[in-house]
N, C-alpha and C positions, 0 to 999 in steps of 0.2 A: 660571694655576694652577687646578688642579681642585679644583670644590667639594665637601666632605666630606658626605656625605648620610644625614642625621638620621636615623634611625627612630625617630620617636616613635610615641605610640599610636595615632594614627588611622593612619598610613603601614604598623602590624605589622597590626592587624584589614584592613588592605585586601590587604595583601599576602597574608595568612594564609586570608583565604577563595577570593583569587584561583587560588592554589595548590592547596587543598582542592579547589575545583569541578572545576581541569585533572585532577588525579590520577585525582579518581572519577571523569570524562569517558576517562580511557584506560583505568581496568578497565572502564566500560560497555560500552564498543569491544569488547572481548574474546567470542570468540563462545562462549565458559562463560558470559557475564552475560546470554547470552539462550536465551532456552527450545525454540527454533529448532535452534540450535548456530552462527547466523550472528550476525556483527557488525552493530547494529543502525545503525552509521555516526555517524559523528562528530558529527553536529548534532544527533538523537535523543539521543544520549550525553550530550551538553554541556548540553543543554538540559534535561535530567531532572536530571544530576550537581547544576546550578544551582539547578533547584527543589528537592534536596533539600538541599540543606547551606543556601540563603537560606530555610529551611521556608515554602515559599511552597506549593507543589502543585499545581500548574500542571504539564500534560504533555501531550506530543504523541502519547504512544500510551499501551495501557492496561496500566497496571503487570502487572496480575497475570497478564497474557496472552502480553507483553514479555520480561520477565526470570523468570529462574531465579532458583531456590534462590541463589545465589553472587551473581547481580545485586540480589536484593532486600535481602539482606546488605551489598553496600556501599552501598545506598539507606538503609538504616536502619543503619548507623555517620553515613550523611554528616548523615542530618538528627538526629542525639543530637548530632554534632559542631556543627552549625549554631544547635543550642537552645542548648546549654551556651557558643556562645563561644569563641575561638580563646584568649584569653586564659588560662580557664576550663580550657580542655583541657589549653595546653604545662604549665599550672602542677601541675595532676595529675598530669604524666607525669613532672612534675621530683621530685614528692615520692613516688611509685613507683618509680621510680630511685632515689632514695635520695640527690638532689642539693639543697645549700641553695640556696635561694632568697636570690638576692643582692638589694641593694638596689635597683638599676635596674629587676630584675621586679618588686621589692615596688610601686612608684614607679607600676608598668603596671598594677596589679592595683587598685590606691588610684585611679589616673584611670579604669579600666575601670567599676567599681564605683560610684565617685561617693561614696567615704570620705573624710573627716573627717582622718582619721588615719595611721600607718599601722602602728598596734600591732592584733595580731588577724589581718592580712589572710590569712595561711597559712590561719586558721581559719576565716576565713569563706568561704576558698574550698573547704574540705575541708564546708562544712555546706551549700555551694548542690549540689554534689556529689552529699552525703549525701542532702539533702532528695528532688533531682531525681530519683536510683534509688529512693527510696522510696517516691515519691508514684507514679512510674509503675510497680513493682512491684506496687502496692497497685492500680492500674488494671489493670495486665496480669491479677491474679487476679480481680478480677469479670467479664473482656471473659470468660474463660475460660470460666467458669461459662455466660455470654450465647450461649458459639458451641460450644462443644462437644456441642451437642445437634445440630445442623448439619454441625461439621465433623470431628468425634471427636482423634483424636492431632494432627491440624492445626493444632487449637484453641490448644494450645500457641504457638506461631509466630504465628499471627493476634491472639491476645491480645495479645504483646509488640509485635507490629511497630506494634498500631494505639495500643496505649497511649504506646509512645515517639511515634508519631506527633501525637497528640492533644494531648499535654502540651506537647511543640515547638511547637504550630499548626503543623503541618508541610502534613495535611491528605490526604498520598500513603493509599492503603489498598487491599489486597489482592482488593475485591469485585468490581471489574470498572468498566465505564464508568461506570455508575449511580450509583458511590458509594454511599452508606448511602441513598437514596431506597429497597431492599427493606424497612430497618429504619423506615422513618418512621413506624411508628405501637408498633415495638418500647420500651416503657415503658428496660427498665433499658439497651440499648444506649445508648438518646437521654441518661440522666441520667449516666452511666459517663463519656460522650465530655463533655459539656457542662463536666463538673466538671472535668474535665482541661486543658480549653480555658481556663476562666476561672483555675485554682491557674496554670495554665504561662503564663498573659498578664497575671493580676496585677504581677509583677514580684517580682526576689528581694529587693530591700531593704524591700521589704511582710511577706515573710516572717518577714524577720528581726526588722524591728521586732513584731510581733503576736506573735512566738514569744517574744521577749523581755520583752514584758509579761506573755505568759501564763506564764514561770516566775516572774517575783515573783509574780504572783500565788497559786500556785500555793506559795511560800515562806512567801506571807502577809507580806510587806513592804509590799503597797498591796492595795485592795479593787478588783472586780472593774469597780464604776465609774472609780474613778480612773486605771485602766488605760486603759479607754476614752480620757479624756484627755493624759495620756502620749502617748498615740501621736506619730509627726513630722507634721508637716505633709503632707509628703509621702505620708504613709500615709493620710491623711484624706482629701487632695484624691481618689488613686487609687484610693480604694473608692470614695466618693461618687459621681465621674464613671463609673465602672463599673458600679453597681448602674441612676445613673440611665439608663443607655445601653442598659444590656440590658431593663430593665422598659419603659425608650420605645419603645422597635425594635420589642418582642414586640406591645405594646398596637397599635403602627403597623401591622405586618403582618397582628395579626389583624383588623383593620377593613379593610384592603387585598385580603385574599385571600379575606374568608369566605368569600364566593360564587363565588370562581375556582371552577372546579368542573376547571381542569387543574393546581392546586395544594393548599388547602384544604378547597374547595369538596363534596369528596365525604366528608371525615371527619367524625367523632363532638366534638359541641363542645368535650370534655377533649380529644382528639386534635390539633384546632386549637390548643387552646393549647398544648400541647406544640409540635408542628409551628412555629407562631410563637416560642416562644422560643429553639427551635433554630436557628431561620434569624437571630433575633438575637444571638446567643454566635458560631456558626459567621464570621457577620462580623466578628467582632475580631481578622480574619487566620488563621483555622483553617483553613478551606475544606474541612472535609464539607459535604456538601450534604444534605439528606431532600425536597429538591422540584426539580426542576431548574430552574435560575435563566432560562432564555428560555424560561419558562413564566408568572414573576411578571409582574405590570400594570406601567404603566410607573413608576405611584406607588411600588410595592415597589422597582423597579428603582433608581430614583433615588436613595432611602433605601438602600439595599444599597449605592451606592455614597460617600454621605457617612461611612456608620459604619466601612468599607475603608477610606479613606481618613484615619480618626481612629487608630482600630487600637486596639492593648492601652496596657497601662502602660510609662513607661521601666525597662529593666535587667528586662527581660523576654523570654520567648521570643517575642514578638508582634513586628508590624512596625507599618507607619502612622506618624502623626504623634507619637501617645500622647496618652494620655488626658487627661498633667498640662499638656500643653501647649497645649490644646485652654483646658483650664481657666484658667488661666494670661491670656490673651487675652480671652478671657470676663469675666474677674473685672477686667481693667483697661478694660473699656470699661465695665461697671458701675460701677468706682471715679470713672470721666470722667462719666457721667448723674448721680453722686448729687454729685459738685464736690468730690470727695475727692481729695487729691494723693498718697494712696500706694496700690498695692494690697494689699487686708486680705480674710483667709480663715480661720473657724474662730479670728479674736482674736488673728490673727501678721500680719504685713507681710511683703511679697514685694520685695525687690530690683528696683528697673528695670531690671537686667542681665536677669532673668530675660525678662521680657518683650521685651527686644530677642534674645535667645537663641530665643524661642518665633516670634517674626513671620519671623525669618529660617529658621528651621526650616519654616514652611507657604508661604513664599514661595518659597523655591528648591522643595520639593515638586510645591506647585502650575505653578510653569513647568516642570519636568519633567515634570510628569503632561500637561501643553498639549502640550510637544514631542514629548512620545510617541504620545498620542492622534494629531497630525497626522501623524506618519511613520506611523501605522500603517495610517490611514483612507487616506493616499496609496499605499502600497505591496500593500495587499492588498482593497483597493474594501470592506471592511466598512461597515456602518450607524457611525455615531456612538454610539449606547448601548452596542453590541458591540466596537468598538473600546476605549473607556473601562473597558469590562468588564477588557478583558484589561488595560490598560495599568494602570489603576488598582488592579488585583488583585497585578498583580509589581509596582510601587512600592512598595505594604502590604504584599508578601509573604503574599495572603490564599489566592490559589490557586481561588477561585471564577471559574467564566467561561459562557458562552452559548453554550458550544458549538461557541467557532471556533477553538479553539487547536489543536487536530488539523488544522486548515484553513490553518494560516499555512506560507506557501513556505517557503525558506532565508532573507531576507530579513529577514520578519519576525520567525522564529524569534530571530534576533539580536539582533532588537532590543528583543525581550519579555526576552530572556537580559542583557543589560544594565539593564532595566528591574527584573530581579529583583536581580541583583548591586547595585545600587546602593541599593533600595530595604532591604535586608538592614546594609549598612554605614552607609548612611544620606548622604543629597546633602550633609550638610555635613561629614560627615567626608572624603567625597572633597575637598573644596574647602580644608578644612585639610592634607588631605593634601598639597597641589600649593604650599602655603605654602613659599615660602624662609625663614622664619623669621626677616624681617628688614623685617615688618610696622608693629613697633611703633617709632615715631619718637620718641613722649613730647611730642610739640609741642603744645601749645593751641591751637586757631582762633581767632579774634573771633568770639563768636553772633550771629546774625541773627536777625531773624524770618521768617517765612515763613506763608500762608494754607491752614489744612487746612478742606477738608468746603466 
């Protein structure tokens, strides 16, 4: 007899982006999606479709040179669609339709989400919605203000495409090869994109909680300290780990590059710090650039590629490992040095589930980031830093590289393009996905012991 086959949540998000990337890979094709009037060919198409719905930004040729008017339009649907979430998206369209939301969606929406409950969830997905057109709305009018002395009625268009961009961490942008390296020492560009980077990679359940205190407070039910305390856990650990990541990286770089004089090395010392904190935000899976990266030292390089590889917050538009999980593993080998048997954060205790959820999330990562770098390094003769560049840039979905991704055959191309799909849905959703559902025995073992360290 034939087995019935589940869609559960991991099986629709793989399904749903697998879909998404083919579709925008056959309008790319289309020779209106290119500026030419020719079809830019299947593997250019797939390969950009991918970078823009897994908002990685990664590309084999140069957007704004590439596509048209009609191409850069399904490039910016694919990457709003890729930030917000396939989940995110059908349930928008169902409540635009004018269709209820039956249980089984509410069910996708509560496991998507990572809720508690499942009263509210229509709402909280009409406010991440809200939130996300507003925040980059409010981006798109200052990008405006930033380029319209440059680009006049363009400005328009350029505002919106870089602001959805930015917010996503998508990373794709209209200027040409360079990327934002013309704006590197432009003040309100640099602070525009940075803040868009950090609201879109916090994460939405950060959102909601900090917006939730801010209206009691706001009501005058609590004061503005106790708010502060209020918060979840989870909303403490993802600020904490994000402030300290961007102020380490900045402080890193600029000790790394001062004297680069093919990076830093020739600005103004507020300039450098600007400069340094950009190259620290932009790695939490955004991929503008303001320096070009096979220009930094090998120190920069390295670090460039630990904080890719950590990425934003969970239930965000970021990729990487996330920030809480990063944290998570940290805090339980702390708890192991000080002889403490539970892990404890901010006065709450963490679950050992959580911690076997976290080791298994950086361990399948990390042997996919191994298996990729070596196919890549054997397929296309790169250096090892340059290879890990790219491979570790589509795993995080960060979109930063050195310059060889224009250089990868067919070959490679494919296998950055899985490298991105995967790192978007995330390796352990694939591996749940591929689950019969017929895991769980309920049996007990006998414990043993065994010698660690």
């Amino acid at each position: 007899m034939k087995k019935k086959v589940r869609f559960t949540t991991t099986r629709i998000i793989m399904l749903g982006f697998f879909i998404g990337l083919l579709l925008g890979a056959v309008l790319l094709t289309l020779p209106i999606a290119s500026a030419d009037g020719k079809s830019a060919g299947f593997s250019d198409a797939l390969f950009v479709s991918t970078s823009a719905i897994c908002v990685t930004g990664l590309s084999t040729v140069v957007t704004a040179e590439q596509w048209s008017l009609f191409g850069q339009v399904v490039i910016l649907l694919l990457v709003q669609f890729g930030g917000l979430g396939i989940v995110t998206v059908t349930t928008t369209m169902l409540l635009v339709f004018g269709r209820r939301v039956t249980l089984s969606e509410r069910l996708l929406i509560q496991e998507a989400y990572n809720l508690d409950t499942l009263g509210g969830l229509v709402r909280v997905t009409k406010s991440v919605v809200k939130g996300t057109l507003l925040v980059e709305g409010i981006g798109a009018v200052f990008y405006f203000f930033c380029f319209v002395g440059e680009y006049g009625a363009k400005a328009v268009w350029y505002a919106v495409f870089h602001s959805v961009s930015a917010f996503c961490n998508a990373g794709l942008d209209l200027f040409g090869s360079a990327s934002l390296v013309p704006y590197q020492t432009n003040v309100p560009v640099n602070l525009v994109t940075m803040a868009l980077i950090i609201t879109g990679g916090i994460g939405f359940p950060v959102w909601r909680d900090i917006l939730h205190q801010a209206k009691l407070v706001r009501e005058k039910e609590i004061s503005w300290r106790r708010s502060r305390q209020c918060l979840s856990l989870h909303t403490k650990i993802a600020i904490t780990v994000t402030v300290g990541l961007i102020l380490g990286g900045a402080l890193f770089y600029f000790l790394f590059e001062y004297r680069n004089p093919a990076t830093f090395g020739e600005l103004a010392p507020g300039q450098k710090v600007m400069a340094a904190f950009f190259q620290s935000v932009t790695t939490r899976t955004a991929g503008f650039q303001t320096v070009a990266q096979e220009n930094l030292t090998s120190a920069s390089g390295f670090l460039t590629l630990l904080l890719m590889f950590i990425g934003g917050s969970p239930s965000s538009t970021a990729g990487g490992i996330k920030t809480v999980t990063v944290a998570v593993i940290v805090l339980s080998v702390i708890s192991v040095i000080r002889g403490k048997n539970n892990i404890e954060a901010f006065g709450r205790s963490i679950p050992g589930f959580y911690l076997k959820k976290a080791l298994a999330v950086v361990s399948v990562s990390f042997c996919c980031m191994v298996a990729g770098t070596l196919l890549i390094c054997v397929t296309q003769g790169f250096q090892l830093l340059e290879s890990l560049y790219e491979v570790v840039s589509a795993l995080a979905t960060v979109g930063l590289s050195q310059g060889k991704t224009a250089e990868l055959n067919g070959v490679g191309k494919y296998i950055i393009v899985f490298c991105m799909y995967l790192g978007r849905i995330g390796p352990i959703t694939l591996a749940l996905s591929l689950q019969s559902g017929q895991g769980k025995s309920g049996k007990e073992l006998p414990e043993s012991k065994v010698l660690i360290g």
